[in-house]
N, C-alpha and C positions, 0 to 999 in steps of 0.2 A: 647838196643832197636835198630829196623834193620830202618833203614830211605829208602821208597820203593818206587821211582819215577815212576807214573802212565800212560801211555800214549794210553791213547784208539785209537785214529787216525780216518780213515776215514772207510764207507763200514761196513763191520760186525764187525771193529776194538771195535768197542763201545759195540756191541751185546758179544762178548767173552769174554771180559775186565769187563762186568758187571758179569756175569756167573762163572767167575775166582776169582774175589772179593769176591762175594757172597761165596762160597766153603771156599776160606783162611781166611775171618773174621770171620765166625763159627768156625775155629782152633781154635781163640782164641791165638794168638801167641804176643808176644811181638814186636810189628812192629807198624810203626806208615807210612802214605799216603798222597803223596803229587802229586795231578794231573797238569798234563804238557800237554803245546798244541804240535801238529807237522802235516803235512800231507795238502792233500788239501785244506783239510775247514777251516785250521789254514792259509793257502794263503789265503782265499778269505776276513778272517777276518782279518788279519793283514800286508797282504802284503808279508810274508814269509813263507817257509816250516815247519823252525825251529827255534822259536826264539831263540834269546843267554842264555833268563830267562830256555828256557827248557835244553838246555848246561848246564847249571848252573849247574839246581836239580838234573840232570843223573851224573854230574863229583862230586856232594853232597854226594851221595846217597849208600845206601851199594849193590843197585840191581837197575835195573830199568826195567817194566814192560811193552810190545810193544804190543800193541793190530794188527794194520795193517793201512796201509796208500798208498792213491791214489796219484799215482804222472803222474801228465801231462807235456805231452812236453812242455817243453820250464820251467822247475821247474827244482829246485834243488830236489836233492833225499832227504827227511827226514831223510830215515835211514843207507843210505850211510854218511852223513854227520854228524851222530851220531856215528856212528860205527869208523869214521876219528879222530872225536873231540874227543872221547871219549878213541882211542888209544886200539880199541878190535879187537887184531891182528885174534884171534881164532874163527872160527866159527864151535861150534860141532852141525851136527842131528844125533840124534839115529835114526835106520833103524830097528824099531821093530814090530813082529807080536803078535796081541793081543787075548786070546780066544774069540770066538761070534762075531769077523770081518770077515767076506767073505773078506778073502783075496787070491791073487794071490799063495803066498806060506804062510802058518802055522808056519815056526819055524825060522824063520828069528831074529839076532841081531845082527848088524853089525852098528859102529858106521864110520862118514864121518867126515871129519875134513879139515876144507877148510880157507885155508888163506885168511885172511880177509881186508888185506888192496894193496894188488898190484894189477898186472896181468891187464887185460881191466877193468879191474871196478877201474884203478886209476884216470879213467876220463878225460885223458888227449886227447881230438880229438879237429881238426878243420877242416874247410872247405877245399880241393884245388879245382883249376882252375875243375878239371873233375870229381870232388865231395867230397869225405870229407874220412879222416883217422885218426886211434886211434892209440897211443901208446902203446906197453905191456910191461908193466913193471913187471922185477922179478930181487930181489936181494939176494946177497947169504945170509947177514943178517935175512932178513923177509925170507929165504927159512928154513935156521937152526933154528930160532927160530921156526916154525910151524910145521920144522919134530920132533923137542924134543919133544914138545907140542903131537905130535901123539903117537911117543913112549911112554912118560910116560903115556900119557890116556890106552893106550893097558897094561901096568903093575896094573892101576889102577883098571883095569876094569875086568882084568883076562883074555885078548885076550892074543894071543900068534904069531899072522901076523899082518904085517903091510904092505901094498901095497899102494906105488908110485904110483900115475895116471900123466899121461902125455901125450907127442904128441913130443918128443925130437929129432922123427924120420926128423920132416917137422920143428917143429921149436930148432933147432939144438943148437941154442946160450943161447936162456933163458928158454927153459925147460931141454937145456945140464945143464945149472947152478944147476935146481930145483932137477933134476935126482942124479948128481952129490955128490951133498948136502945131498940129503937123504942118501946116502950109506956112506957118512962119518959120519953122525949123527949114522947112523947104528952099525956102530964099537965099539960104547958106549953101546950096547945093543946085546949083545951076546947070552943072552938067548932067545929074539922074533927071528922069521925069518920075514928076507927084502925082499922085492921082487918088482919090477917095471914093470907095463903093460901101453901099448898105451890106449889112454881114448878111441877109439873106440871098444877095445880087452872088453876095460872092460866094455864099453855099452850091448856089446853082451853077456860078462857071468854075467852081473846082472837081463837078461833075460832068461839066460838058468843054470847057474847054481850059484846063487847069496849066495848060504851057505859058497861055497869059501871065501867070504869076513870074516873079521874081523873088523879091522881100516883102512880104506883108508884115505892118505891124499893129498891132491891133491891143485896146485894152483884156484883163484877167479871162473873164470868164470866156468871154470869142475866143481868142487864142487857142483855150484847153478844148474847145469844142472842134476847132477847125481844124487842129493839130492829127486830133483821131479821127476826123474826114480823109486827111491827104496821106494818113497811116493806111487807110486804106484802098487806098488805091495804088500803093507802091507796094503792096504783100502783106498787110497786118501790123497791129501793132508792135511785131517782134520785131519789125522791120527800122525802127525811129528811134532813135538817141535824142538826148535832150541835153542844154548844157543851162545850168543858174552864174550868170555873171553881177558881181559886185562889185565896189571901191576897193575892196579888200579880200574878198575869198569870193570862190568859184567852187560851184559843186553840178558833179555828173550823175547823171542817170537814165533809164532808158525809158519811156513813154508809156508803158506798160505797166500792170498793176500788179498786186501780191499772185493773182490767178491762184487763188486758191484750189478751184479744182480740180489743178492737175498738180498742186505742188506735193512733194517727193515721189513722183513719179520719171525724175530725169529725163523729162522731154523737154524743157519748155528752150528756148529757139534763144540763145545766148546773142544772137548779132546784133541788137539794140545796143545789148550793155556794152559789147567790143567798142561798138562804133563811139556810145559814150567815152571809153578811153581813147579812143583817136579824136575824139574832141580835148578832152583833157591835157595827152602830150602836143595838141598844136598849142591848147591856154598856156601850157609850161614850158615853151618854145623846143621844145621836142621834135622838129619836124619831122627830123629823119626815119626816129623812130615811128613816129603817128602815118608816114606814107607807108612804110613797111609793113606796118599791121594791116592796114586797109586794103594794102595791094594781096596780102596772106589771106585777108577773109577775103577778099573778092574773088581768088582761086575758088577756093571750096565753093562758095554760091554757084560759080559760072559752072563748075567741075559738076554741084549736085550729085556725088556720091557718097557724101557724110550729113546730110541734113536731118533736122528735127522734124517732125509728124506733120507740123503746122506746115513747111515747105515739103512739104508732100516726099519726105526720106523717110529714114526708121530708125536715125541714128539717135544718139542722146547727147543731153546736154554736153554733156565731157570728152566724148567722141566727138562728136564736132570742133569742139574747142581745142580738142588734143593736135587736131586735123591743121587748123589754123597755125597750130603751134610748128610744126613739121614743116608746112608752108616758111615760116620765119625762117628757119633752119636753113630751107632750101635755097632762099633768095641774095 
């Protein structure tokens, strides 16, 4: 039985979370759910982001499930400090284009792969005298570990490139490291081709000509920027599932934020968070299950008679998901 720690969070975190649930318990799968607090309103009612009970159930758990979470200044990040606690060096999004999305480009798959615990998201700033600076941290350790992690996804998946993102040109020392790094992990990998681009080289061909990509991987903060570039060119952020892989725990979620302004208003676009659980049941070797769901949401996309505001429908969140659900039934 797969033990699946729950976390809705804040914003439309709950509204997805619900929509995802509903879908995976009509699987009918051998898995058992354990909900966990984190985020805002998990401050406002206990004084913290993330308690240690919700550390617990995610380092318990064989998966853990991330709806979305509002974090205010002056708060710890919930999901930075799950992603720390929890030792989920990898961050993958697929960058794919779906039938029936008005998207930017049509045939797009290209997976991103973004290191998940250095670089400026290690947290490390404080104030000076004429205002305040961050540390960036990059080690050759967390650099080889996340280029393997690239490589083998690109064998996994049947890519056959792998590009280096960087900026090694202006910061010379720890993206020399990262640059470095890659092309000795490289040498292990003789049949992919390697290659390394500046992150602004590659801002500009993931606008003009983004079929070039395959696996990109790249250190913290590029990743999370580039991620929400290639989000939008496949139909929005509602469009991109994300997965956190570790030694030991694995946690999902979709790419997208609390979206506060439109939360409880039962619109917000649930396919992220699905696609997140078909990431999930391939991590739990689920396969069977994880192709059925996909093939279930890929109907309703192509179909475009149940979708949410944002793909230009008028359905809602649970309506769509119900939608999905019915699909399962029928297949």
């Amino acid at each position: 039985m797969h033990r699946i720690c729950v976390i809705p969070g804040d914003g439309i975190g709950p509204e997805v979370m619900e929509a995802a649930l509903t879908v995976l318990k009509a699987m009918e799968l051998d898995m058992e759910y354990y909900p966990a607090l984190a985020g805002n309103a998990c401050f406002q009612k206990l004084g913290t982001t993330i308690p240690s009970q919700t550390v617990d159930q995610a380092q318990q758990a064989h998966a853990t499930l991330f709806g979305a979470v509002t974090t205010v200044p002056g708060q710890n990040s919930a999901i930075l400090t799950l992603r720390k606690k929890l030792g989920l060096y990898a961050n993958l999004r697929p960058v794919k284009s779906y039938p029936g999305i008005d998207a930017i480009y049509p045939d797009l798959d290209f997976l991103i792969v973004r290191e998940n615990t250095e670089g400026l998201y290690a947290g490390w700033e404080e104030y000076t005298p004429v205002g305040a600076q961050a540390l960036r941290v990059v080690t050759r350790k967390a650099s080889q570990r996340i280029c393997e992690f690239a490589f083998n996804q690109a064998l996994e998946n049947g890519f056959k490139r792998v590009t280096a993102v960087h900026k090694a040109n202006i910061l010379k020392k720890t993206d020399g490291i990262f640059r470095d790094t890659f092309y000795q992990v490289a040498e292990n990998y003789p049949e992919l081709e390697a290659e390394d681009l500046y992150v602004d080289v590659t801002a500009r061909l993931l606008v003009k000509n983004p079929q070039h990509f395959q696996v990109l991987v790249t250190t913290n903060l590029f990743g999370d920027i580039l991620s929400d570039e290639g989000a939008g060119l496949v139909g929005g952020l509602g469009m991109v599932p994300s997965a956190n892989i570790g030694d030991s725990n694995a946690l999902f979620e979709p790419v997208h934020g609390s979206a506060p302004d439109i939360a409880g208003q039962g619109v917000a676009n649930p396919t992220a968070m699905l696609l997140s659980v078909v990431m999930m049941l391939h991590h739990l070797k689920e396969e069977k299950a994880a192709n059925k769901l996909e093939k279930a949401l890929l109907i309703v996309l192509k179909e475009r008679r149940f979708l949410t505001p944002d793909l230009g429908g008028n359905s809602s969140t649970l309506r769509m998901a119900r939608e999905v659900q019915d699909n399962l039934d029928a297949l």
